[in-house]
C-alpha positions in Angstrom: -46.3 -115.7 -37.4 -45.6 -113.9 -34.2 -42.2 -111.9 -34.2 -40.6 -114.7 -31.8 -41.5 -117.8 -33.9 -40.3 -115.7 -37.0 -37.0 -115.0 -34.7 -36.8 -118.4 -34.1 -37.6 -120.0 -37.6 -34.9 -118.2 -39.2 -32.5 -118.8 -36.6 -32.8 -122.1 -37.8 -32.3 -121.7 -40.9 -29.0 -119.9 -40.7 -27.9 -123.4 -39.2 -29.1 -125.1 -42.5 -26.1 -125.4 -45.1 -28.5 -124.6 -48.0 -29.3 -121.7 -46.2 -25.1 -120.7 -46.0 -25.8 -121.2 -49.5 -28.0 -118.7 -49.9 -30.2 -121.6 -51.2 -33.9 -121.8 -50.1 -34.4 -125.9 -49.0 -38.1 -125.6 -49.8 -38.1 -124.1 -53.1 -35.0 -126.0 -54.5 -36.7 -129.4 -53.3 -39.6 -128.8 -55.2 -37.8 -127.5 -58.2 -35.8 -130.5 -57.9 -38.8 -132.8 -57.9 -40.3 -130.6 -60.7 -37.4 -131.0 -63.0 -36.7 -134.9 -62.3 -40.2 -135.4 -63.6 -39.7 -133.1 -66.5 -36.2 -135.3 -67.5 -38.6 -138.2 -67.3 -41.6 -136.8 -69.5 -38.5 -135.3 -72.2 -37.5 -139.0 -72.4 -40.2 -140.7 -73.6 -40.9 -137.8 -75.9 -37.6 -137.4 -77.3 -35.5 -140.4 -76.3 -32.0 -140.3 -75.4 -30.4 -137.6 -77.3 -32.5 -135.2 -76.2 -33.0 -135.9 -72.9 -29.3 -135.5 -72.4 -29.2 -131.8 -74.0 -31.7 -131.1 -71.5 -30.0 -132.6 -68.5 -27.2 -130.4 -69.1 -29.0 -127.3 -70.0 -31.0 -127.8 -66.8 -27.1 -128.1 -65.2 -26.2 -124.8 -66.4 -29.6 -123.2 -65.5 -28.9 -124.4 -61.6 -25.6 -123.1 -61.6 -26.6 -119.9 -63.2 -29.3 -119.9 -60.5 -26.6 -120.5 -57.5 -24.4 -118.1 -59.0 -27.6 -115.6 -59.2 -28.5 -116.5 -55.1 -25.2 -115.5 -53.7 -25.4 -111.7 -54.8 -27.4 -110.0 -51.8 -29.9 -107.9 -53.3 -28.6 -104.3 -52.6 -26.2 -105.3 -55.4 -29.1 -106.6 -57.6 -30.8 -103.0 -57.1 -27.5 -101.3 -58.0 -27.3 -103.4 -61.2 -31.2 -103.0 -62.3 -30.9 -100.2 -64.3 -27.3 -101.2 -66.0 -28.6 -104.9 -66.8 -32.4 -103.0 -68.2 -30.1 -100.6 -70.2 -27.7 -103.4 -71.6 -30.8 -105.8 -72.8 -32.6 -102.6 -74.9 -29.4 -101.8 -76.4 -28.8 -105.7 -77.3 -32.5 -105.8 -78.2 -32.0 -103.0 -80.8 -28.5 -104.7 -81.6 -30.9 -107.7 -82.6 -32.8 -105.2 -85.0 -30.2 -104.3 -87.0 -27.8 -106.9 -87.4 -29.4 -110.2 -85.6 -29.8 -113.8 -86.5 -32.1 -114.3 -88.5 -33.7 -118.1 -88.0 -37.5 -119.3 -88.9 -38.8 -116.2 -90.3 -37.9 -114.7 -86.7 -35.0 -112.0 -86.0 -34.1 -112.7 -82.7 -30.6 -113.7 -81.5 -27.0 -112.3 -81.4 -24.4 -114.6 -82.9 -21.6 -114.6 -80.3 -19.2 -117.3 -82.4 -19.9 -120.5 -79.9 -23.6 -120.0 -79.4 -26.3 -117.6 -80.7 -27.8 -115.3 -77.4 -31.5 -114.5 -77.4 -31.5 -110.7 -75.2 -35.1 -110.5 -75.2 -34.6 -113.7 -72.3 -32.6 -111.2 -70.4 -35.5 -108.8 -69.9 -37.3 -111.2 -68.6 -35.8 -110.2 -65.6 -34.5 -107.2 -66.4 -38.0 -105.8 -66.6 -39.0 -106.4 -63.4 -35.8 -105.8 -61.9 -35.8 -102.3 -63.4 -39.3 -101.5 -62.4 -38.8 -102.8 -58.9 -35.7 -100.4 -58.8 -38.1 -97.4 -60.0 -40.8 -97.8 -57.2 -38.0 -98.9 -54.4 -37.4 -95.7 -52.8 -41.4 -94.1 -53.5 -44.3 -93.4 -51.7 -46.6 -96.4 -53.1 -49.2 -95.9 -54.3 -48.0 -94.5 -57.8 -48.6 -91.8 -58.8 -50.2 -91.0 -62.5 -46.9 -89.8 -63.7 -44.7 -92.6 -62.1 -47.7 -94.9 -64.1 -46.9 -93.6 -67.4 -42.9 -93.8 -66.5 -43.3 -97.4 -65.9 -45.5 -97.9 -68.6 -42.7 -96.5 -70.9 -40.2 -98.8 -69.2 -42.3 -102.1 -70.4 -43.6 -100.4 -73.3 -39.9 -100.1 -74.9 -38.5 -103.8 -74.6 -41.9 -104.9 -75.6 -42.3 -103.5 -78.9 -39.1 -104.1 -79.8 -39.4 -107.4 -78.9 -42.6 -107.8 -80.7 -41.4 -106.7 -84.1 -38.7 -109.4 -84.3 -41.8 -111.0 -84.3 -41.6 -113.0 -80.9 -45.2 -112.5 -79.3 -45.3 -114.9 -76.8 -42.3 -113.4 -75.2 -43.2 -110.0 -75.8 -46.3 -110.7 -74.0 -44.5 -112.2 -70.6 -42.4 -109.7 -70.9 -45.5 -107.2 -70.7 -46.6 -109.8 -68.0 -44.2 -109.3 -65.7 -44.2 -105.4 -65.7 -47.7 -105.2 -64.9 -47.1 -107.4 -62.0 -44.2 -105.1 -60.3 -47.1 -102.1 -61.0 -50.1 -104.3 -59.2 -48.2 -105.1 -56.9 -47.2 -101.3 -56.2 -50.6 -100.7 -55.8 -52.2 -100.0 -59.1 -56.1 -99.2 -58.8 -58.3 -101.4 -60.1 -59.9 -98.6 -62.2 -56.7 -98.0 -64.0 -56.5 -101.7 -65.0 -60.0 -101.8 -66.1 -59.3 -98.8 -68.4 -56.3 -100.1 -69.5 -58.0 -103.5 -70.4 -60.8 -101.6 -71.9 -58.0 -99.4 -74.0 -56.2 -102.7 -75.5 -59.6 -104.4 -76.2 -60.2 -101.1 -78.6 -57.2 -101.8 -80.3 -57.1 -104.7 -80.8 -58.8 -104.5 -84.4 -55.5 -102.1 -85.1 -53.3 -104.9 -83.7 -54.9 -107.6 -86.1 -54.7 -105.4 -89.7 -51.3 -103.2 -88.9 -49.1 -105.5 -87.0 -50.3 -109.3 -86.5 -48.4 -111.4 -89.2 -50.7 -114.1 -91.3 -49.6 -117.0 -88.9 -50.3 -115.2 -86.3 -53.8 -114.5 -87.6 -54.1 -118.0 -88.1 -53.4 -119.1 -85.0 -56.1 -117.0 -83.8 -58.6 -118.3 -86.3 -57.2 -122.1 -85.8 -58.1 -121.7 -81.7 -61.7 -120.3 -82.2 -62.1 -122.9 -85.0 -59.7 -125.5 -85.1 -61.8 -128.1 -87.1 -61.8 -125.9 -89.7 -57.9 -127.3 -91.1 -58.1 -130.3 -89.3 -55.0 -131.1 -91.6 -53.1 -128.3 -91.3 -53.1 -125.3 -88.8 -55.7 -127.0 -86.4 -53.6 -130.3 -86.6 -51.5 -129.4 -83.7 -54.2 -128.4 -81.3 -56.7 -131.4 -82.3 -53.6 -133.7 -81.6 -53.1 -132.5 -78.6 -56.5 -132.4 -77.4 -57.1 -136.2 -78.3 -53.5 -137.1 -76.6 -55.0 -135.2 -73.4 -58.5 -136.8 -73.5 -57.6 -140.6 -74.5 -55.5 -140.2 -71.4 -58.7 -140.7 -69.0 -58.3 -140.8 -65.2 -55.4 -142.8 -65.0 -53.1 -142.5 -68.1 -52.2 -145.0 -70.4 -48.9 -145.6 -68.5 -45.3 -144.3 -69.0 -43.9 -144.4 -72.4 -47.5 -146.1 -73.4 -49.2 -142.8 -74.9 -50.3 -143.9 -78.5 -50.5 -140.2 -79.9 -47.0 -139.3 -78.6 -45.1 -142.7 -79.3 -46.3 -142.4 -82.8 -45.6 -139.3 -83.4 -49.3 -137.7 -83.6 -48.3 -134.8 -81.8 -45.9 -132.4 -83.2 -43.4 -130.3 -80.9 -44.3 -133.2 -78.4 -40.9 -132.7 -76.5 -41.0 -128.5 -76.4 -44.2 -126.6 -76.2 -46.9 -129.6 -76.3 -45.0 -131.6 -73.7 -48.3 -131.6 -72.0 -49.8 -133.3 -74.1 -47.5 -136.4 -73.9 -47.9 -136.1 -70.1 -52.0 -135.8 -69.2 -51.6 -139.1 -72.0 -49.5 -140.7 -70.2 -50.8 -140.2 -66.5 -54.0 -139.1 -66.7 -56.5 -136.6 -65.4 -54.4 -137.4 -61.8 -51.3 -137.0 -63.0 -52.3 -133.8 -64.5 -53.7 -132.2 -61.3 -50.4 -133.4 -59.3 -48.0 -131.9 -62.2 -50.5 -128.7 -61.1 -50.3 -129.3 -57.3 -46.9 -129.1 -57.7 -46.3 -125.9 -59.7 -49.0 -124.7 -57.6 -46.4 -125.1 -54.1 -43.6 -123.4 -55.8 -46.0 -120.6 -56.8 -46.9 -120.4 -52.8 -43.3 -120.6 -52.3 -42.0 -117.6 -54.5 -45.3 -115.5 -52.8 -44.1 -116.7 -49.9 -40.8 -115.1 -50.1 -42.4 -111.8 -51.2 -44.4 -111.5 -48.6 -41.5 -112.0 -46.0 -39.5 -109.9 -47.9 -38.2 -106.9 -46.1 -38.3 -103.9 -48.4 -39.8 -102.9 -51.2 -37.5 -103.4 -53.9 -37.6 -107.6 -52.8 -41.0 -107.5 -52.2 -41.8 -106.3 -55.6 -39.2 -108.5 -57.8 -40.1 -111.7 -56.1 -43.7 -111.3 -56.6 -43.5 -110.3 -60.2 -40.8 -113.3 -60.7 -43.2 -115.5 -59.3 -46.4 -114.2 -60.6 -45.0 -114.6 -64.1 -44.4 -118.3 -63.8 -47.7 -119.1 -63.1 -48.2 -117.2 -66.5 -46.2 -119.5 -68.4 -48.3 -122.4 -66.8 -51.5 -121.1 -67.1 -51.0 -120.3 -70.7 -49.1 -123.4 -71.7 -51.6 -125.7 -70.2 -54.2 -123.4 -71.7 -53.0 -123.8 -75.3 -52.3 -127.3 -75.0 -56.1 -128.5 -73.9 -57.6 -125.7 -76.6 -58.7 -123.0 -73.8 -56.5 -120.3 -75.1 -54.5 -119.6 -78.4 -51.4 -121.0 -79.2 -48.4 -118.6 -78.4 -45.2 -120.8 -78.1 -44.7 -120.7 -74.8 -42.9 -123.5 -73.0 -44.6 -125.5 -70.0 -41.9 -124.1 -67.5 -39.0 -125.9 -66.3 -40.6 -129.0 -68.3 -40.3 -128.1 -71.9 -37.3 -129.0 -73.5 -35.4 -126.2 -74.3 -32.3 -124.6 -73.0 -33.2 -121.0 -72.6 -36.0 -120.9 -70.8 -34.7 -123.2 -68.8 -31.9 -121.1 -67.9 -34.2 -117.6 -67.6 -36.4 -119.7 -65.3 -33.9 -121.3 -62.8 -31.9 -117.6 -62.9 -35.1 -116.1 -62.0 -35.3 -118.5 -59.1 -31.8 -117.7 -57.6 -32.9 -114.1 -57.5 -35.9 -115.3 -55.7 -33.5 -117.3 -53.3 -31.2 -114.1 -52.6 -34.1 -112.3 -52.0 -35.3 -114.5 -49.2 -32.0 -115.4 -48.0 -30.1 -112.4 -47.7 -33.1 -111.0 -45.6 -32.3 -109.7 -42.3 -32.9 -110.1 -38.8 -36.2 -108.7 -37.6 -34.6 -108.2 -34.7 -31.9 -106.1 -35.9 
């Protein structure tokens, strides 16, 4: 885009009243579209009841994320470092004297409702690295490397020792993002990947839990326990196959109306939906993700410094990590690691991470200024 038509194309979009908002139209219309469908798919998974909860977690989550889009992003710089710092000392908070709730240690018990921190550095994360590399000559350097390594390293492990690895590994996720997209060599990440890969055996007999183990065991061999731990993920494949081309129509999926597939409402939601619509339906659910993925690059790559440019690819990247991996449990292509199919999940903090991540995103691309000025 030349330096008139991009002159032009956001003079326009000044005029919009989304835009006053500080709202991006594009984005929020396909996230819009995105979460109608979802209320739909929670329905005939979980009927009434739940689909309500979710409604109005998904209401908090879009004002959280309107809240989020009116702070212009020199303020979000200034905070980064504050809002990192606050989520490690909650994180440790959590260590000490957390809620403890299905064998997992990982929320703060605030009276009216029970706060999960490691959410928070979800963002915070990214935020904080972005904030590190804003003002540097990019490349990185060896030294700011291993800085920014420590800065993902910290949240991580303590996140990972509540035990919550799913998180621990988006988490990880989305700190590798801001340093790829600061220019990382390639070399460095092949090292790196080489590094884990040789401790991995360390990771399996010092510090992965039996169920954990199992679920690694259950994905390479899931007929194994068709009973027990590879019940979930044979379920789900069936559910996923039986669906065919077309579906077997809305609320007509045998394995989810009768209850075949466990956690059919949270993290194999789906499941219930490639029953219910298909092999087509699947790839638009995809499509769609797909645009808002375009979108949030989009937005980096018209961002106009390098704090923006950095925490809106990393935000963005990182969803497409919670859909790749979701779908890739679900259909038996990658291990299961409780992690929600994104904005379509049931679930109330994720939700709310997800849409607050999104506002960012829309301050980021909103706030932007002039080219010409």
């Amino acid at each position: 885009m030349t330096d008139f038509a991009s002159r032009i194309h956001t003079h326009k979009e000044r005029h919009n009243l989304a835009w006053r908002l500080h709202l991006d139209t594009t984005l929020l219309t396909a996230l819009m579209l995105l979460m109608a469908l979802a209320l739909g798919i929670v329905y005939s998974a979980g009927g009434d009841s739940t689909v309500n909860k979710q409604l109005a977690r998904l209401a908090v989550g879009m004002g959280v994320m309107v809240v989020l889009a009116q702070i212009p992003p020199r303020i979000l710089k200034l905070w980064s470092p504050a809002i990192y710092l606050a989520g490690i000392i909650m994180l440790l908070v959590v260590e000490f004297t957390g809620v403890i709730g299905k064998g997992a240690q990982r929320w703060i018990d605030l009276g009216f409702f029970r706060f999960q921190p490691s959410e928070l550095l979800k963002l915070a994360v990214p935020m904080m690295l972005a904030w590190y590399f804003a003002e540097k000559p990019l490349p990185p350097t060896l030294k700011q490397i291993v800085v920014a390594l420590l800065l993902i390293i910290v949240p991580v492990v303590l996140i990972a020792i509540q035990p919550d690895l799913g998180t621990s590994l988006l988490i990880f996720a989305s700190g590798f993002f801001v340093l790829w997209l600061a220019g990382l060599q390639w070399k460095l990440v092949a090292s790196s990947a080489l590094l884990a890969a040789a401790a991995a055996p360390m990771l399996w007999f010092f510090y992965m839990r039996d169920y954990q183990k199992q679920r690694v065991l259950t994905f390479l061999d899931p007929e194994k326990d068709p009973l027990g731990s590879g019940y979930h993920i044979i379920q789900s494949k069936i559910a996923v196959g039986s669906g065919g081309l077309y579906g077997k129509g809305y609320m007509q999926g045998t394995q989810s109306q009768l209850e075949f597939i466990p956690e059919r409402h949270t993290d194999f939601i789906f499941a219930v939906f490639g029953e219910e619509f298909g092999f087509l339906g699947a790839v638009l659910l995809m499509v769609l993700f797909a645009f808002i993925v375009w979108r949030g690059l989009y937005i980096a790559s018209n961002a106009q410094d390098t704090y923006s440019r950095l925490l809106a690819g990393a935000i963005t990247l990182t969803f497409s990590v919670y859909v790749i991996v979701n779908i890739g449990m679900v259909i038996g292509v990658l291990p299961v690691v409780g992690v929600p199919l994104p904005l379509v999940s049931y679930g109330g903090t994720s939700s709310v991470t997800l849409l607050a991540g999104f506002g960012l995103l829309m301050s980021l691309h909103t706030h932007r200024r002039l080219l010409s000025s």
